[in-house]
C-alpha positions in Angstrom: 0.0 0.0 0.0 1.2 3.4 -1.1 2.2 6.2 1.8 1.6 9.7 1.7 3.7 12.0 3.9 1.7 15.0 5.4 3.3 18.2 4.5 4.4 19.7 7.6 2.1 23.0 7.6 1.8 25.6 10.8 3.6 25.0 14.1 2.0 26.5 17.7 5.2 28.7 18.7 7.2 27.4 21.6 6.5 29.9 24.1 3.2 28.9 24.3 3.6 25.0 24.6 3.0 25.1 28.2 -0.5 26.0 28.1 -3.4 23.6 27.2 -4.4 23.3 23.6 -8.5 23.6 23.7 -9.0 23.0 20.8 -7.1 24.2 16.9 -8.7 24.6 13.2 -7.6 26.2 10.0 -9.9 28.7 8.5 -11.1 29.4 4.9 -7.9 31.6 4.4 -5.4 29.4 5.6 -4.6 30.8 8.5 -4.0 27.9 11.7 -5.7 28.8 15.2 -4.9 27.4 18.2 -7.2 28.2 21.2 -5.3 27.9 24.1 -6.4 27.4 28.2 -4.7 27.3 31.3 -5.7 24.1 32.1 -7.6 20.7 30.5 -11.3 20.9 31.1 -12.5 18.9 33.7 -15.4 16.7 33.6 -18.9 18.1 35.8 -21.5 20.7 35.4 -21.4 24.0 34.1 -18.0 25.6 33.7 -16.9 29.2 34.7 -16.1 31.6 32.7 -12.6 32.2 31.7 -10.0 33.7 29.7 -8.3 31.9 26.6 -6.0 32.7 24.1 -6.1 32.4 20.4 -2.6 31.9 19.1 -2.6 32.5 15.1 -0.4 31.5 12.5 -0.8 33.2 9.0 -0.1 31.2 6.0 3.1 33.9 5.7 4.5 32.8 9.1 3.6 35.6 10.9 2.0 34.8 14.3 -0.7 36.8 16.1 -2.3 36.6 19.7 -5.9 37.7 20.5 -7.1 37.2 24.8 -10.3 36.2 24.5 -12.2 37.3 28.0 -14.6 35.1 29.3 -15.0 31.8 27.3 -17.8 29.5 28.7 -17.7 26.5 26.3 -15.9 23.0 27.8 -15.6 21.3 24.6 -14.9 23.9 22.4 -15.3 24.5 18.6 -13.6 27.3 17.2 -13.3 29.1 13.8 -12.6 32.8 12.2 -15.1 34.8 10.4 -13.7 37.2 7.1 -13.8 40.8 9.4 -11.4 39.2 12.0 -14.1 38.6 14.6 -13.9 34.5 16.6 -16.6 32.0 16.7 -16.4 29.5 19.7 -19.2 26.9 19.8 -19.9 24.3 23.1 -20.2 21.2 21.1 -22.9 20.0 23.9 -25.4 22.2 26.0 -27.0 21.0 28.6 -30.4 22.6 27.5 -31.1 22.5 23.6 -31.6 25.9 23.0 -28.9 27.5 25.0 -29.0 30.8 23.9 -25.2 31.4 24.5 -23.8 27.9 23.6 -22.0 30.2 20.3 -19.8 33.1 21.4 -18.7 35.4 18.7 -15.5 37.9 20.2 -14.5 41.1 18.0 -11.1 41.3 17.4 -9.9 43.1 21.0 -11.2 40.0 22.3 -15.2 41.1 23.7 -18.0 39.0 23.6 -20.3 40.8 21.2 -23.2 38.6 20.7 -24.2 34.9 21.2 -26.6 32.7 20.5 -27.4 28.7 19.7 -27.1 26.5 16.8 -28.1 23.1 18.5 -26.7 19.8 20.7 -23.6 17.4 19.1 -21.7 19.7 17.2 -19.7 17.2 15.4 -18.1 20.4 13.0 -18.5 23.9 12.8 -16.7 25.7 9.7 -16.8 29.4 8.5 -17.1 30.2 4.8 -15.2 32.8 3.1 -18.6 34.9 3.5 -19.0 34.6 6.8 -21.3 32.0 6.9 -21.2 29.1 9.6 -21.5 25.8 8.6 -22.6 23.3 11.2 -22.6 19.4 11.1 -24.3 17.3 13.6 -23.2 13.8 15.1 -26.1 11.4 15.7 -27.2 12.7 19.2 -29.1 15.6 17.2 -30.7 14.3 14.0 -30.7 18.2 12.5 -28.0 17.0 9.9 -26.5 19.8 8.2 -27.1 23.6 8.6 -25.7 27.3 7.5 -26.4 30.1 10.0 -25.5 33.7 9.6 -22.9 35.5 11.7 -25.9 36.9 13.9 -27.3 33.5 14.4 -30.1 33.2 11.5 -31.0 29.9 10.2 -30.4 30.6 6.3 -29.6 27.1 5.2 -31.1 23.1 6.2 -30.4 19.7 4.7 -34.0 18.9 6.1 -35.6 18.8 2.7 -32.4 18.7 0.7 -32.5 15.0 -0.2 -29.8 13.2 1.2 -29.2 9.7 1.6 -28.9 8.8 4.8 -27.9 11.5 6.4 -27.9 10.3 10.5 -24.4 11.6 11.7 -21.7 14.1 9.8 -18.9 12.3 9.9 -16.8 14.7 7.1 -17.2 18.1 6.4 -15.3 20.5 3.9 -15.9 23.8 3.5 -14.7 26.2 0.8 -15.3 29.1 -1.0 -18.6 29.3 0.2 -19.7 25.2 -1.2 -19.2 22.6 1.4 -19.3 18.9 0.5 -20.2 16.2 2.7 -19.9 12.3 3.7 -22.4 11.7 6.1 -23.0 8.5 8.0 -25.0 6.2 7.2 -24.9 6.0 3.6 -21.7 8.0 2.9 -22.8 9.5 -0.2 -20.3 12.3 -1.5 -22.7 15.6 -1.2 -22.0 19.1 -2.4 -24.3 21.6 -0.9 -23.9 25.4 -2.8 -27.0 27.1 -1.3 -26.7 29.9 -3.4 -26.9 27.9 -6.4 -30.9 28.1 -7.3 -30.6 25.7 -10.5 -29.0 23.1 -8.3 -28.1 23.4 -4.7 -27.8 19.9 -3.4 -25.8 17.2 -5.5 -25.1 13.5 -4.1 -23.0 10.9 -5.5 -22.9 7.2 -4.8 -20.0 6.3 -2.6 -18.6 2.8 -1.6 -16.1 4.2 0.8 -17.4 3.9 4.4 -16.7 5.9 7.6 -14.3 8.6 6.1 -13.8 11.4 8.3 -12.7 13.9 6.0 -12.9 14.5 2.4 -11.1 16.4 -0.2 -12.1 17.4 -4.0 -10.7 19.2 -6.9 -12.3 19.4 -9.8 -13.4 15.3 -10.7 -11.2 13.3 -8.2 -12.2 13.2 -4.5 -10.1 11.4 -1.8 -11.6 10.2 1.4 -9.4 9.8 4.4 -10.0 8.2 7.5 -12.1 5.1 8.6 -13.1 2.1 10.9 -10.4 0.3 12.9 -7.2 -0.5 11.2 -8.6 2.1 8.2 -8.3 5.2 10.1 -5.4 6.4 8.3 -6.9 5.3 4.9 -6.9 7.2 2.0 -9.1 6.2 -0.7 -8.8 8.3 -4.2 -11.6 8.0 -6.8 -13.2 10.0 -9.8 -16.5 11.9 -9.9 -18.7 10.4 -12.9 -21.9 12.3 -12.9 -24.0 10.1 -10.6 -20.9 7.7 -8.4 -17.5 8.1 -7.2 -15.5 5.4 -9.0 -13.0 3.9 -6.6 -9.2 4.3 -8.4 -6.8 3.6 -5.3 -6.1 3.5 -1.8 -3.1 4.4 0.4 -1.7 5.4 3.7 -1.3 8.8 5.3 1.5 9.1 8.0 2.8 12.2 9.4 5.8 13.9 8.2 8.3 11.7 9.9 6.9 8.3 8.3 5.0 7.2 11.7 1.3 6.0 11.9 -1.4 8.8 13.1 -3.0 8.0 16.0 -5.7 10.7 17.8 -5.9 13.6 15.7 -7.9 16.4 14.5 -8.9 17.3 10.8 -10.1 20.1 8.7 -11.3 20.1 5.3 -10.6 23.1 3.2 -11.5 22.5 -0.6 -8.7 20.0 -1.7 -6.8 20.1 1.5 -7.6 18.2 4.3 -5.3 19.2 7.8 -4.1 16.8 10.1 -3.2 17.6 13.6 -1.6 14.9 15.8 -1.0 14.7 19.3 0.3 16.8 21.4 -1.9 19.2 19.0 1.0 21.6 18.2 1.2 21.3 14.3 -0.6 20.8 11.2 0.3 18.9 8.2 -1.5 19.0 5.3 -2.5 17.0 2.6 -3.3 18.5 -0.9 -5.2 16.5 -3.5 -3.9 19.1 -6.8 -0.5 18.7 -5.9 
């Protein structure tokens, strides 16, 4: 079986190793985010507020810190919206609508507005126009939804027409299209709201429990899986109603070694990788 190195990507600087990563992403422009905590959360009820900071490394190497003052989400989500602004999402409330399970902070670090976009955040992902995307795992059956900065519902998969859709398992957003592989059918689905003639398009996929998906232009690789396929990567071509399998491989980190916990992002044809100790991304680009 064929091996793919991950191209190492964005490093967390040094100086701020000894602080506990919350939780990282890479946003729409490239840029990697690290939110950082004093602390690892600890399991119980609510949680106080506290203060966090968002460690950012630009896609030029330049690195910039925002103190973000009162964060009140456990698990966290986080993501960056186009003016500079933060989104951090709870993945779990403890009431469904939890009017402040999403913080959004301005840059200087505030909390200017909040509000909720539902239970079992399994993704959250900000478009290049601002929009957040939000994918559910199976403990709320909502699916897939786009909300507006402000908190407005402006896009659902609830009468969208696709297959199976039980649990998000992959997410990729770009541009402002996301495409999908939602458990349990894991068909290959690319949602462009804005698209009136045709804003929902599903393929047939074989490839099961993928947890991240790239695509450019008529190829799509799948990585991820069940068991001993978790570091999978499964390559096929887009024919106008399947995905038609062409080969499968093996993504390792940089160094050659096997991934084990990690964290990925989906961003058009790249999909991120970060392993443990969650202080750098590698990427893996499907037009290279």
């Amino acid at each position: 079986m064929q091996k793919t190195a991950l191209t190492p990507y964005a490093r967390l600087p040094r100086a701020h190793h000894s602080r506990h990563v919350l939780t990282s992403t890479v946003d729409v422009s490239g840029a990697a985010h690290w939110l950082l905590g004093g602390h690892a959360p600890q399991p119980g009820g609510d949680v106080s507020p506290f203060d966090a900071l968002v460690v950012s490394v630009h896609p030029g190497g330049s690195v910039e810190l925002t103190e973000l003052s009162a964060v009140r989400a456990r698990w966290p989500h986080l993501d960056r919206l186009p003016d500079g602004r933060f989104v951090v999402a709870a993945s779990r409330t403890r009431r469904y609508e939890d009017s402040k399970q999403v913080q959004v902070f301005d840059a200087l670090g505030r909390e200017t507005s909040s509000f909720s976009v539902g239970d079992a955040i399994e993704h959250l992902l900000v478009d290049e126009a601002g929009h957040i995307w939000v994918g559910h795992f199976d403990e709320n059956p909502a699916g897939i939804r786009r909300w507006s900065a402000t908190g407005r519902l402006i896009w659902t998969s609830d009468d969208a027409d696709i297959p199976g859709l039980f649990d998000c398992y992959a997410l990729n957003v770009s541009g402002t299209t996301a495409w999908a592989c939602p458990y349990t059918d894991f068909p290959l689905v690319e949602i462009c709201p804005d698209r009136t003639d045709r804003p929902v398009r599903v393929w047939e996929n074989r490839v099961r429990g993928a947890k991240a998906v790239a695509v450019h232009r008529d190829r799509v690789t799948f990585y991820g899986g069940y068991r001993e396929e978790q570091n999978r990567l499964a390559h096929g071509d887009l024919t106008e109603t399947s995905v038609e399998p062409t080969d499968v491989g093996l993504l390792t980190l940089p160094d050659g070694s096997v991934v084990s916990r990690r964290r990925v992002v989906g961003r058009g044809s790249r999909i991120y990788v970060q392993a443990e100790p969650c202080t750098a991304w590698g990427v893996f680009d499907l037009s290279s």
